[in-house]
N, C-alpha and C positions, 0 to 999 in steps of 0.2 A: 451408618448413613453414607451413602453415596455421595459423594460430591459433582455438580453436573457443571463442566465446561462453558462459562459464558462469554462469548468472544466481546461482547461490547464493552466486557470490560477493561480490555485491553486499549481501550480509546479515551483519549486525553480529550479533558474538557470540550475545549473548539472542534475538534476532530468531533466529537460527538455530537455536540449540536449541529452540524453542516452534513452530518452522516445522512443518507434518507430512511425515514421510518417508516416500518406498515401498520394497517391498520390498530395494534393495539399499540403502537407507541413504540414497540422493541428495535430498534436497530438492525438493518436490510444486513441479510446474508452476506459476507463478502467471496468476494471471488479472485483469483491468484490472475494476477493482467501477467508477471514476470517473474523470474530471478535473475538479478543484474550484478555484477561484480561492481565494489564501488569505486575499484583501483585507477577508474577510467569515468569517473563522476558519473555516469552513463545514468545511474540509480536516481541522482538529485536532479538532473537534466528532468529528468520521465517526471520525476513526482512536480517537479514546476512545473514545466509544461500542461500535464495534468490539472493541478489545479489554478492557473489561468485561465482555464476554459471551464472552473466548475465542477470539475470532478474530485472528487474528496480521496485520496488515498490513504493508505495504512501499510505503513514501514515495518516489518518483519527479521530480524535478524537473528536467521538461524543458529540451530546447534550453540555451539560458544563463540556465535558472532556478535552479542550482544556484548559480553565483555570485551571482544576486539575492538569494536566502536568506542565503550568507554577509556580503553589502556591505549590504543595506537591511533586511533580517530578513523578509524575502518573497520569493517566488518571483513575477516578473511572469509567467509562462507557468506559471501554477495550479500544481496537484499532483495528479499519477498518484498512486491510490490501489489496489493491487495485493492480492490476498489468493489464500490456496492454491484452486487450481481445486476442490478437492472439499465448501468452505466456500462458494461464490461465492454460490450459492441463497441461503443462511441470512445473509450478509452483504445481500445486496442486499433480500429481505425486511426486516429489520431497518431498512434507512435507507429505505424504502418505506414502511411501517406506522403508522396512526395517525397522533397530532400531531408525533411527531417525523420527518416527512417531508423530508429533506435533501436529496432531488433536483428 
């Protein structure tokens, strides 16, 4: 038996509920907005930013950046910063625009 990849499951509670859903209820596509190094808080910056304005993101930390976050409180291989594909425009203007340009 196959086992088939479901990404929503990767989303905590709250994260879930605020995620947008289509029509059958499943939880919208994500799409990659970044990979940000978090040595320069740059990562928590974007995802606040972010979701003050309503846009739901999902924190990615590659490779064996996952145990870096939990042993040193960083991720040495940055942080995927992931938001619903039909947001990604309005996400990526936002860290784009003016002085708060984060990329």
């Amino acid at each position: 038996m196959q086992n088939e990849f479901n990404w929503g499951s990767k989303l905590p509670g709250e994260l879930f509920e605020r995620w947008p859903k289509d029509e059958n209820g499943n939880p919208e596509e994500p799409k990659l907005l970044a990979t940000l190094a978090n040595n320069n808080m740059f990562d928590e910056l974007t995802v606040n930013m972010l979701e003050a304005y309503g846009i739901p993101c999902l924190k990615v930390y590659p490779g064996y950046g996952g145990f870096g976050k939990v042993m040193l409180g960083m991720s040495g291989e940055g942080t995927e910063i992931y938001v619903p594909s039909s947001l990604h425009a309005d996400a990526l203007a936002l860290c784009t625009e003016g002085d708060f340009d984060l990329f």
